[in-house]
C-alpha positions in Angstrom: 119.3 20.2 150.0 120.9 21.5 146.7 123.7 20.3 145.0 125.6 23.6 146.5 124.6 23.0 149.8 125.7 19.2 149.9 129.3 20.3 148.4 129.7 23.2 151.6 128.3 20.4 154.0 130.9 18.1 152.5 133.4 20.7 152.8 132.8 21.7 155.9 133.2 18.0 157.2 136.8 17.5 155.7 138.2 20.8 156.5 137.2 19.8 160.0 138.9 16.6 160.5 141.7 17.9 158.7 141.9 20.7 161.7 141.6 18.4 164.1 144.2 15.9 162.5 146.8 19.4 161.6 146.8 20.6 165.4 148.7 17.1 166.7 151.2 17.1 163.5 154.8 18.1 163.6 155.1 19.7 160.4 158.6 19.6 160.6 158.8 16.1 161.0 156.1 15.7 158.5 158.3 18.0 156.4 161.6 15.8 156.8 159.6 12.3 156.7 158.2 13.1 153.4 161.9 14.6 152.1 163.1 11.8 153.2 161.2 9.1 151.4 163.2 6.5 149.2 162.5 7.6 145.6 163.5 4.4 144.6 160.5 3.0 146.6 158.3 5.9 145.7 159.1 4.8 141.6 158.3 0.8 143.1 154.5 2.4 144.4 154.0 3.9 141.5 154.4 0.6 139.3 152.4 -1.0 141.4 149.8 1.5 141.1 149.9 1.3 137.6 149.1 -2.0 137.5 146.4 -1.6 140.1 144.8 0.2 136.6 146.0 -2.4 134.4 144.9 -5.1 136.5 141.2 -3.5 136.2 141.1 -2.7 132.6 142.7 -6.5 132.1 139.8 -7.8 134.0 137.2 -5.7 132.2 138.6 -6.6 128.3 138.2 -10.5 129.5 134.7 -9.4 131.1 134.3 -8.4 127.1 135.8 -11.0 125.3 134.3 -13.9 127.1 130.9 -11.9 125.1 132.6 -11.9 121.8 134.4 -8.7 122.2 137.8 -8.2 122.0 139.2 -4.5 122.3 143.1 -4.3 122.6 144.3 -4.3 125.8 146.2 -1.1 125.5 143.2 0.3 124.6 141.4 -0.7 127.1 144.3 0.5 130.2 144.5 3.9 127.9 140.7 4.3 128.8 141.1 2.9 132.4 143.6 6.0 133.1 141.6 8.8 131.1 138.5 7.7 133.5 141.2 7.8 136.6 141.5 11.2 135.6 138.1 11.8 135.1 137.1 10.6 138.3 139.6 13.2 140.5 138.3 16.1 138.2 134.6 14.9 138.9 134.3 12.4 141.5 131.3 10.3 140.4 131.1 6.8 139.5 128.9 7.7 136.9 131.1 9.7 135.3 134.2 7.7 135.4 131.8 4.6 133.8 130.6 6.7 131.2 133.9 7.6 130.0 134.8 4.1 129.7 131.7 3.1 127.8 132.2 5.9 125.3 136.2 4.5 125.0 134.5 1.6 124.0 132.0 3.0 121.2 134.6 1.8 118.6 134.4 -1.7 119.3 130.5 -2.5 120.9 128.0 -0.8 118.9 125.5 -1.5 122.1 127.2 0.6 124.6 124.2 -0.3 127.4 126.2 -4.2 127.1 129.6 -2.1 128.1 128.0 -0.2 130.8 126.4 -3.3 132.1 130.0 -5.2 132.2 131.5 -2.4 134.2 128.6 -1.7 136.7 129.0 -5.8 136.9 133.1 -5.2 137.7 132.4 -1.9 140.5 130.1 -4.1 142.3 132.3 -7.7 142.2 135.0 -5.4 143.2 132.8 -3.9 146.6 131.8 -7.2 147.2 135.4 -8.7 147.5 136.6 -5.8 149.2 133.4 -5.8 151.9 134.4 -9.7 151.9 138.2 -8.8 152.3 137.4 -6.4 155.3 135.7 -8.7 156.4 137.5 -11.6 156.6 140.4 -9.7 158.0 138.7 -8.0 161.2 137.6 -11.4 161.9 141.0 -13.3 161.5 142.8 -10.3 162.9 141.0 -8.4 165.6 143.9 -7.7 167.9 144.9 -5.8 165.3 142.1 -3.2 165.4 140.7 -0.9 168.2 138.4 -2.5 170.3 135.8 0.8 170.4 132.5 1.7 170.1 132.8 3.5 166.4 135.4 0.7 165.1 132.6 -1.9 166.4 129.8 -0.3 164.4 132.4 -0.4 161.4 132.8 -3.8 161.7 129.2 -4.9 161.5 128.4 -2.6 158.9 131.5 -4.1 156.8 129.9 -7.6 157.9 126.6 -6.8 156.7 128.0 -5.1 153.3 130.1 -8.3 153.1 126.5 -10.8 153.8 124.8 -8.3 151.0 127.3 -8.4 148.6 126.9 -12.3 148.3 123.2 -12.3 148.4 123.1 -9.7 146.0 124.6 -12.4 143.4 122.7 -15.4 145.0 119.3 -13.9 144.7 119.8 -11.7 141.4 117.0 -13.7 140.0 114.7 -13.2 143.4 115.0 -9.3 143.0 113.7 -9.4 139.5 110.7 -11.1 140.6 110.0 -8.9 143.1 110.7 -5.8 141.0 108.3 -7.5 139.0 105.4 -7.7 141.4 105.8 -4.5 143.0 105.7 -2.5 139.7 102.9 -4.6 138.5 101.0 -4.0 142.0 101.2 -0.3 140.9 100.7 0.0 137.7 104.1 1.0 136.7 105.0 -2.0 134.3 107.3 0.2 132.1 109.7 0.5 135.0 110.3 -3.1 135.3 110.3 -3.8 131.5 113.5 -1.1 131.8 114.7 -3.4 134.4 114.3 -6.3 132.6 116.2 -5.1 129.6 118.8 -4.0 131.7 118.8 -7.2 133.6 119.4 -9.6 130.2 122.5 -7.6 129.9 123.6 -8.1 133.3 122.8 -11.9 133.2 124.3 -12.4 129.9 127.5 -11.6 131.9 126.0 -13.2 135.1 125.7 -16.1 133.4 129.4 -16.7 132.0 131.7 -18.2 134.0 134.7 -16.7 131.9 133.1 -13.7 132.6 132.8 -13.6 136.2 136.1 -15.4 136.7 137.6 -12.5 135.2 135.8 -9.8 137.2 136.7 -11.9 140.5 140.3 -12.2 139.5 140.5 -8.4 138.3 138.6 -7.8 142.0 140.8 -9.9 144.1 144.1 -8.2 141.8 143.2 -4.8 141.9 142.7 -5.4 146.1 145.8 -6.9 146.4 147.8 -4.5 144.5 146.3 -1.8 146.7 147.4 -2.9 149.3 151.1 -3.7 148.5 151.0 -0.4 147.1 150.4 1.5 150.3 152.5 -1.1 151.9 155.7 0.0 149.5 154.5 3.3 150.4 155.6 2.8 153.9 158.3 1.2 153.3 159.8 3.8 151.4 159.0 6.0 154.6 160.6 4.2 156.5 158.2 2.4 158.6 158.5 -0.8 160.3 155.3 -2.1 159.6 154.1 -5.8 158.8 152.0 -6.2 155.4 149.2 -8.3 158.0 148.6 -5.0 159.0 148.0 -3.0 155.7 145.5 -6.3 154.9 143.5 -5.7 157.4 143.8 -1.7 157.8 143.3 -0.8 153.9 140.8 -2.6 153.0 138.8 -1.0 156.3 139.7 2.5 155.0 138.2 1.7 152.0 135.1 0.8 153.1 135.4 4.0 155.2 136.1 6.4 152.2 132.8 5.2 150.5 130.7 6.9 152.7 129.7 10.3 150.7 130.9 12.6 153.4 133.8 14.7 152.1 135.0 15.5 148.8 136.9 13.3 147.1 137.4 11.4 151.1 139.8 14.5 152.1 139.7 14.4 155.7 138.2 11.3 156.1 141.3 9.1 154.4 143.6 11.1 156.5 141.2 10.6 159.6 141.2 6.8 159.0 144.7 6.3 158.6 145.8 8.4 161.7 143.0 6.1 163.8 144.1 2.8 162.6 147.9 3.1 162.5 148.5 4.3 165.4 147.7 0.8 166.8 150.4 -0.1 164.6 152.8 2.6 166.3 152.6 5.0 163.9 152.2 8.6 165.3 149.9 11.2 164.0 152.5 12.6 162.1 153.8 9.3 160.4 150.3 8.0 159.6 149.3 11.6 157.9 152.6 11.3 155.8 152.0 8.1 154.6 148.1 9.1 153.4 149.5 12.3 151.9 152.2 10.8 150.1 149.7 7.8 149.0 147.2 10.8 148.0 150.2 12.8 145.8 150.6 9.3 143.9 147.0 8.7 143.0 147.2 13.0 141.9 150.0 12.2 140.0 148.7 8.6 138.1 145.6 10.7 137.4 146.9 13.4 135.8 148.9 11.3 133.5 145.6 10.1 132.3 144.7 13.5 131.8 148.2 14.1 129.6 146.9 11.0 127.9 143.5 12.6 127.4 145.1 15.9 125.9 148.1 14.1 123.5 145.3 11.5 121.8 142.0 13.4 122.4 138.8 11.3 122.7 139.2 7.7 123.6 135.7 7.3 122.2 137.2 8.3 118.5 139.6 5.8 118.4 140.1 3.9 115.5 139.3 -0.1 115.5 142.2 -1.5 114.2 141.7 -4.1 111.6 140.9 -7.7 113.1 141.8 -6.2 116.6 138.2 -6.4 117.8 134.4 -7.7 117.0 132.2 -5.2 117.1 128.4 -6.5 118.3 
């Protein structure tokens, strides 16, 4: 299927929950909730959003310096929010990853080590947010739908949860069997790639200031998400207990992962109208409180791109003397 093909599909798929979703809304309740938000609040959500970012590019500069390299942390959120941006303009992990290695070119000469640190970060930060799903539909299940769909959801978070871990417990199994299955057909070069790649991930692997700190930044940047949507709804209104945003969010999460719609349109609105309403939310209320979360995440994105345009490349910055090792 081309790449054309796949963005129509995807298209296709959100336009049609959004219908679906649009024909049991109120719009002019939708209309007066969202007017009616507490801009105090709203201005709260947003600080806490903010520091959702800062939280991450904290995590990652102590990911760095517990290697020897330390770029200033200002630096370092400045980069986080350029690659925000970069990511709603083009959603692609990739491309968000290779922004923030090239923000790094003035401090670490070997940009593979920066690249390895972050892909390190993305996948500590699915692992405690498989393991926070998780852990919540397990201490919490009257507090989701007991169906068929939210069933299979729950196993698959389970099993993301199970792989995560074993996917840090057995790093050192994989390469071994990389090793032999490469070898078995004469494709050695691969795992020599791998391997190369590998000492960089274990160099990080194997610090425990360095994993500490992409833990902690995993654990922050969860928890601030959640308290984020949380003020969201509060500033809406809603009488909702922050139990329930623990378990809902980090479900919804998982959810948006799947590579279904663009940018999750459809399917964020589609999994908050399905969970909150077993928190008495109607249709209406639960679509206000995903648009309004979706106009904040617009909005914190495009100031990275106003960052972007007032100071140009982050990848051109200058190293300010004593600021940083370079390796």
């Amino acid at each position: 299927m081309t790449q054309s093909a796949k963005w129509l599909l995807k298209a296709a798929v959100s336009g049609a929950i959004l219908a679906v979703i649009l024909a049991n809304v109120d719009f002019n309740a939708f209309v007066a909730s969202i007017s009616g938000a507490s801009p105090s609040l709203l201005l709260l959500a947003f600080g806490v959003l903010f520091m959702e970012n800062a939280s991450i590019a904290l995590a990652w500069r102590e990911m760095l310096s517990a290697e020897g390299i330390r770029p200033p942390l200002l630096h370092t959120i400045r980069i986080q929010l350029i690659a925000n941006f970069v990511g709603f303009a083009m959603p692609s992990s990739l491309g968000v990853d290779a922004v923030r290695g090239m923000g790094m070119a003035s401090y670490i000469k070997d940009i593979g080590r920066a690249l390895s640190s972050l892909i390190i970060l993305r996948i500590t930060g699915y692992a405690f947010l498989f393991l926070m799903a998780s852990a919540a539909i397990w201490m919490y299940p009257n507090l989701l739908p007991d169906t068929p769909a939210m069933n299979i959801i729950g196993l698959a978070i389970t099993a993301g949860a199970a792989g995560s871990v074993l996917c840090f417990a057995m790093s050192r199994l994989v390469l071994r069997l990389a090793k032999a299955v490469t070898s078995a057909f004469g494709a050695e070069w691969i795992y020599e790639k791998i391997e190369k790649n590998y000492s960089l991930f274990f160099s990080f692997l194997r610090s425990p200031r360095a994993m500490a700190a992409a833990f902690g930044g995993a654990m922050m940047t969860q928890v601030m998400r959640v308290t984020y949507i949380y003020v969201i709804s509060s500033a809406l209104g809603y009488d909702v207990q922050y139990a329930v945003f623990l378990v809902f969010v980090p479900v919804i999460a998982v959810i948006l992962m799947a590579p279904v719609s663009i940018s999750g349109i459809g399917v964020r609105e589609g999994g908050y109208v399905m969970l909150f309403k077993y928190a008495g939310l109607t249709t209406t209320q639960a679509l206000s409180l995903s648009a309004l979360n979706f106009t904040l995440d617009i909005i914190m994105a495009l100031c990275g791109g106003v960052i972007f345009w007032l100071g140009g490349n982050p990848a051109a910055a200058k190293k300010e003397d004593g600021e940083a090792d370079v390796k």
